[in-house]
C-alpha positions as CSV (number, residue, x, y, z in Angstrom):
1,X,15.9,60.6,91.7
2,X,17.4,63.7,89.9
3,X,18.1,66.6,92.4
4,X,16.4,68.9,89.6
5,X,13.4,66.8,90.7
6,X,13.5,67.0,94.8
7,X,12.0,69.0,96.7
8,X,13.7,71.4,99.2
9,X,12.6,69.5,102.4
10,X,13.0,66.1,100.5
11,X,16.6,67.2,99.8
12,X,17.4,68.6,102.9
13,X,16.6,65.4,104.8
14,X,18.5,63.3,102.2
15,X,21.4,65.3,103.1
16,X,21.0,65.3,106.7
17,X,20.3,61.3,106.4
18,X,23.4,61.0,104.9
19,X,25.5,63.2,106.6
20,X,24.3,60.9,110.0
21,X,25.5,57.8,108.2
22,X,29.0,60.1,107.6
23,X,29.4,60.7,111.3
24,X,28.0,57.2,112.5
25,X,30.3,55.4,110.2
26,X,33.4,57.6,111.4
27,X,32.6,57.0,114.7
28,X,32.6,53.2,114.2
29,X,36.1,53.7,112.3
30,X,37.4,55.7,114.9
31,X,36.7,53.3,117.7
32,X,37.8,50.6,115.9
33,X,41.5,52.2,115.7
34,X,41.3,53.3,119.3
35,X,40.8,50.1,120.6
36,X,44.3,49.0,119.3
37,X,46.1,52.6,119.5
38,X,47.7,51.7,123.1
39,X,49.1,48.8,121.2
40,X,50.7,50.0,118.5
41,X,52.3,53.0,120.3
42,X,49.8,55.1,119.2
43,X,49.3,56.7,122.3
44,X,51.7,59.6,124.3
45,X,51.6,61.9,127.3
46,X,52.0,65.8,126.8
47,X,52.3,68.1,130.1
48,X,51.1,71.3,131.2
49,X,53.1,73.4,133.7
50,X,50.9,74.9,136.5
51,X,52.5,77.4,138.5
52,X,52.2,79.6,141.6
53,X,50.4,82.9,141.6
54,X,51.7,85.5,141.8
55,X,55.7,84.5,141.7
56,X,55.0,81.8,138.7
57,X,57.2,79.8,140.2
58,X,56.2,75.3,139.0
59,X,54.3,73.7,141.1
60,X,53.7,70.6,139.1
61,X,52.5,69.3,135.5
62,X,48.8,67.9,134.1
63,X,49.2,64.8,132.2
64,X,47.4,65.4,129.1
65,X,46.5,62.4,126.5
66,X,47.3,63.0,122.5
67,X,46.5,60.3,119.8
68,X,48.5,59.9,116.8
69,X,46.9,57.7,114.1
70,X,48.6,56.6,111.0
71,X,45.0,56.8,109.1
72,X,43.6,59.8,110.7
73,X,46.6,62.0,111.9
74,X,46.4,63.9,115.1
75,X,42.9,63.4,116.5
76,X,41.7,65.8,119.7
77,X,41.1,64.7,122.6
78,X,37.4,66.1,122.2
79,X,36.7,63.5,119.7
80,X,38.2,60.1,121.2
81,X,37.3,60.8,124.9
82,X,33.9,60.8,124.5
83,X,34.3,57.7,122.1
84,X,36.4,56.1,125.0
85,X,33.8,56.8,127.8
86,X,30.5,55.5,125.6
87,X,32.3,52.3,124.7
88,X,34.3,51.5,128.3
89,X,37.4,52.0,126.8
90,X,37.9,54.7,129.2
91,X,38.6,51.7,131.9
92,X,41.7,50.3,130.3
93,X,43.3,53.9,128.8
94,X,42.8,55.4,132.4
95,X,45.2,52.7,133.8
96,X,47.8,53.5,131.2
97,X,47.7,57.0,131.5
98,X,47.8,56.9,135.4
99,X,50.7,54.5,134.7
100,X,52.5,56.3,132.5
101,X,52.5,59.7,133.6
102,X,53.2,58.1,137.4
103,X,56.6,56.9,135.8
104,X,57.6,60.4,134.3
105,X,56.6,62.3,137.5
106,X,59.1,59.9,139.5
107,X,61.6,61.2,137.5
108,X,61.1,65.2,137.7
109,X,63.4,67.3,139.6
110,X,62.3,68.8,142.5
111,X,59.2,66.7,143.3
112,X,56.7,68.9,141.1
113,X,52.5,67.9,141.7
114,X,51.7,65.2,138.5
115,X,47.8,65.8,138.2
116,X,45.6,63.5,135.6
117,X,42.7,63.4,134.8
118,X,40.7,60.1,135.8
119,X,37.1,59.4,134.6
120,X,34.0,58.4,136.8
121,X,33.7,55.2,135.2
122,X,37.0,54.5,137.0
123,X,35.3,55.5,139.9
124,X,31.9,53.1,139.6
125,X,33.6,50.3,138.1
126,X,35.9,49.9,141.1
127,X,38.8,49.6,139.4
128,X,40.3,53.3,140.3
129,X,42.2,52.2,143.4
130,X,43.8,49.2,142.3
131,X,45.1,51.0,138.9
132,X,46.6,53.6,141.4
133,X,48.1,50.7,143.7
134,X,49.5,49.9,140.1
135,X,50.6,52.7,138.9
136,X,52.5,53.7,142.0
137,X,54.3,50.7,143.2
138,X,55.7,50.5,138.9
139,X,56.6,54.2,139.5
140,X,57.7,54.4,143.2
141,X,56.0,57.9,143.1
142,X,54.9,59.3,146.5
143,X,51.0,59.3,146.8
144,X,51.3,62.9,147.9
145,X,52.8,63.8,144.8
146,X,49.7,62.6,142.9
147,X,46.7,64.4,142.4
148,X,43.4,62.8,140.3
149,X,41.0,65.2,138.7
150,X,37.3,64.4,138.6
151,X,35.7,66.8,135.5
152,X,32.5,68.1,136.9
153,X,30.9,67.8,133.4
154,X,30.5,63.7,134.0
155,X,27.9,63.2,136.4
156,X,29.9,61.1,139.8
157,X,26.7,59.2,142.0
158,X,26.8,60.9,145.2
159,X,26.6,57.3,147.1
160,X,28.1,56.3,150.6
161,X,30.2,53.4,148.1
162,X,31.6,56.3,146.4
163,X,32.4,59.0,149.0
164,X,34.2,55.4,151.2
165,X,36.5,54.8,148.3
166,X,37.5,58.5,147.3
167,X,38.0,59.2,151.0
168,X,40.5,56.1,151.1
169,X,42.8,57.9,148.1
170,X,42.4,60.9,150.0
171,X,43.9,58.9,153.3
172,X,46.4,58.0,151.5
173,X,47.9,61.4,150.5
174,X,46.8,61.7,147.3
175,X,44.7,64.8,146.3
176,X,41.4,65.7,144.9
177,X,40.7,68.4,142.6
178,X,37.2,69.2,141.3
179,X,37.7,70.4,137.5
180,X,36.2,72.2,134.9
181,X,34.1,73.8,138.2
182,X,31.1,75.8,137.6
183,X,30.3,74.2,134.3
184,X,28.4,71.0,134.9
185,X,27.0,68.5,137.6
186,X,28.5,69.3,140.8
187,X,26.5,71.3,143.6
188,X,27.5,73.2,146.5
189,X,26.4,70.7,148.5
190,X,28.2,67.5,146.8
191,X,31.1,69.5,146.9
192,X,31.3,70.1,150.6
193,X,30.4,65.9,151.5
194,X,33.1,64.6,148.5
195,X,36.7,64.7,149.8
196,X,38.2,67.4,147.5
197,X,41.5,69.0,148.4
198,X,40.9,71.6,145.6
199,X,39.1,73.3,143.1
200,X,39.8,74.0,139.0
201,X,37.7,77.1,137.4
202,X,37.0,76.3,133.8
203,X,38.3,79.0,131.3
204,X,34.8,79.8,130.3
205,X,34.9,82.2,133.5
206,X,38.6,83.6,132.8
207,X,37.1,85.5,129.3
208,X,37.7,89.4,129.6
209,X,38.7,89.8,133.1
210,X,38.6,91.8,134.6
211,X,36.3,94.1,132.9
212,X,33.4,91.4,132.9
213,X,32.0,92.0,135.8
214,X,30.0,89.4,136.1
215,X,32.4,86.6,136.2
216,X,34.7,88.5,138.2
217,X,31.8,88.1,140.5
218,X,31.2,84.9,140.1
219,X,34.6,83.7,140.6
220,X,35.1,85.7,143.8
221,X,32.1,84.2,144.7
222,X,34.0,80.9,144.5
223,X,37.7,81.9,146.1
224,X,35.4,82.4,149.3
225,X,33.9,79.3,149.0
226,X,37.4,77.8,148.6
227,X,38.2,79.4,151.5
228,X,35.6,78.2,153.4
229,X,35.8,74.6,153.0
230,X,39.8,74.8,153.1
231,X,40.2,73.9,148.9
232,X,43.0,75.2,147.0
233,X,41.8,76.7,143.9
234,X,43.5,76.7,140.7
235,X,42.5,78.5,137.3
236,X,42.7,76.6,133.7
237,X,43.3,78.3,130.5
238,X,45.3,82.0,131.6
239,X,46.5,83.6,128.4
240,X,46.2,87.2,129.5
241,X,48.4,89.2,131.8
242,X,45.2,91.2,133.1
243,X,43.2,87.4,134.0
244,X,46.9,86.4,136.1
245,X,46.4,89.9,138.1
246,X,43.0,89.6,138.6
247,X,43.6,85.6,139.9
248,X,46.2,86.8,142.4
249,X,43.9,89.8,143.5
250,X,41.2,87.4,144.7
251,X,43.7,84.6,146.7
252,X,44.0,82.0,143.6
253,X,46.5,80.1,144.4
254,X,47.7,78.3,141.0
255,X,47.0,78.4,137.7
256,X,48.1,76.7,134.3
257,X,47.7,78.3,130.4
258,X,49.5,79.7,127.7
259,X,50.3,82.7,129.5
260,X,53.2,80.7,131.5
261,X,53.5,77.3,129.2
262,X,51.8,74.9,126.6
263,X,51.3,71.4,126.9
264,X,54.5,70.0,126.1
265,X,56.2,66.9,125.8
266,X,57.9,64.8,128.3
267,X,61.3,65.8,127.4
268,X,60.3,69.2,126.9
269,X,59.4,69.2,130.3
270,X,62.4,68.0,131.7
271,X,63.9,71.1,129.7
272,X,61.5,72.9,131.2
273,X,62.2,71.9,135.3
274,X,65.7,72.3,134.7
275,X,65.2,76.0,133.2
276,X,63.5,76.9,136.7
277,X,66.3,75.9,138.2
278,X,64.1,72.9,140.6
279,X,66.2,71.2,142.8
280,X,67.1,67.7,141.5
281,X,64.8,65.5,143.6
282,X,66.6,61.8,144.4
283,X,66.1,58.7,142.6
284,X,63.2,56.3,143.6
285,X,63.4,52.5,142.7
286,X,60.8,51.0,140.8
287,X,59.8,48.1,142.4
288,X,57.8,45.3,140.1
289,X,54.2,44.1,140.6
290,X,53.1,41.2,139.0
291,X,49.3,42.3,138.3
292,X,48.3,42.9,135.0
293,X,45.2,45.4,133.4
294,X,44.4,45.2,129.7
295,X,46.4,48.0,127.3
C-alpha cells in the first residue's frame, strides 16, 4: 500500500511492527555470535581500580567483561548480559570470567582485592561453588583475596538452599558484596539474613553531592546501616572531587570511578600496581585440575 494512502495510526503501527522484527532479529543475531565469542577469543577482561577513602591508596580491582565482535564491533555489556542471562549463557561465561580474572589477580603485586561480578543463575543452578573450586585451584589465588558481587537488580530466592551455599563461600574467606544497593530487589531484611561482608551504592545516589540533600540523606541513612550489621561499604561511579569528600565525611570506606581510574586493561593494570608503588606479592603455583565446564 502507498504511504500517501495510510493512515496515521495504520502507519505508525507498521513502523512499530517492523521496528520489533528489527530488534527481535538483532537479538537472535547477537546471541547467535555470543554463543561462540569465548571460542574465538572474542572475549577479554578490563579492570577497575578501587581505592581507599580518603588516602586513595589500591585496594584491589573489578573484573569487568568487554566483547569484541568482528561483525558488530565493541558491543556494551548492557546489551549481551541481559542476552546471556535470558538464554543461560550466563552459566558457562560466569566460569570463564571467574577463571580468568582469578589467574590475573594471582599475579598482582601486593595482593590487591579481585572482585567480579557473578550472576544468580550461578547461584540457583548450583554450579557457583564448584566454578570457584575451579577457578582457584587453576589460579592458586587465596580465597580471601576474592570477592563475588551479587547485583541487587536480579532478584536472588531468599531460601535456606541459598543462604547454606553462600554461607559456605563466605566460610571459606571469600567475600560478599551486595551491588548496585538501593536500586532493586534487596530488603533490609534479606540483607541482614544473607552473608554479606559489604555493601556497593549505585551511582544513581552519588549525582550532585553534596548539595542534594536528599541522597546525602539517603546514603547516610545507609553508612549507619553498614555500620550496624558490620558491612564495608564501597561507592561506584565517583567522578567528582566534592562526591569523594562527602563519601569520606560519612565513614565510606572505598570507592572506584573515574575520579581515581577507568577500567583498564590487564596490562594496564600491572602499570598501574607498579605506579603505586604495591609491594611485589610472591609467586603462587598453579596447580592443574582435571574438571572441565563448557567455554
Amino acid at each position: 500500500m502507498p504511504l500517501s494512502s495510510m493512515g496515521r495510526a495504520s502507519m505508525s503501527r507498521a513502523l512499530n511492527a517492523a521496528a520489533g522484527d528489527f530488534a527481535h532479529s538483532l537479538r537472535r543475531s547477537l546471541l547467535s555470535e555470543l554463543r561462540g565469542a569465548c571460542q574465538r577469543g572474542e572475549l577479554s577482561l578490563h579492570y577497575q581500580p578501587r581505592v581507599a577513602l580518603p588516602d586513595g591508596s589500591p585496594r584491589g580491582a573489578e573484573a569487568l567483561l568487554r566483547w569484541t565482535n568482528p561483525v558488530y564491533g565493541e558491543v556494551s555489556p548492557l546489551r549481551f548480559i541481559p542476552l546471556a542471562e535470558a538464554s543461560g549463557l550466563i552459566l558457562p561465561l560466569g566460569g570463564w570470567v571467574l577463571r580468568e580474572a582469578a589467574k590475573e589477580a594471582a599475579t598482582w603485586p601486593g595482593g590487591g582485592i579481585l572482585s567480579v561480578n557473578v550472576s544468580p543463575r550461578q547461584v540457583e543452578a548450583g554450579v557457583l561453588e564448584a566454578q570457584l573450586d575451579r577457578a582457584l585451584a587453576e589460579s592458586g589465588l587465596p580465597p580471601e583475596r576474592l570477592e563475588l558481587e551479587l547485583t541487587e537488580t536480579l532478584a536472588l530466592p531468599d531460601t535456606a538452599e541459598i543462604r547454606s551455599s553462600l554461607a559456605r563461600l563466605r566460610q571459606r574467606g571469600v567475600g560478599l558484596a551486595l551491588d548496585d544497593f538501593g536500586t532493586g530487589h534487596a530488603s533490609l531484611a534479606r540483607l541482614r539474613r544473607l552473608p554479606f561482608s559489604s555493601v556497593k551504592l549505585d551511582r544513581l545516589f552519588l549525582g550532585n553531592l553534596p548539595q542534594d540533600a536528599e541522597n546525602a540523606a539517603i546514603l547516610r541513612a545507609v553508612r549507619q546501616i553498614a555500620s550496624a550489621l558490620r558491612l564495608k561499604l564501597v561507592a561506584e561511579g565517583v567522578e567528582q572531587p566534592e562526591q569523594r569528600d562527602f563519601l569520606t565525611e560519612i565513614g565510606c570506606e572505598e570507592a572506584q570511578g573515574w575520579l581515581f581510574a577507568r577500567a583498564m586493561p590487564a596490562g594496564a593494570l600491572r602499570d598501574y600496581w607498579r605506579r603505586a608503588a604495591l609491594p611485589a606479592a610472591a609467586a603462587r603455583p598453579a596447580p592443574s585440575l582435571a574438571a572441565a565446564l563448557p567455554c
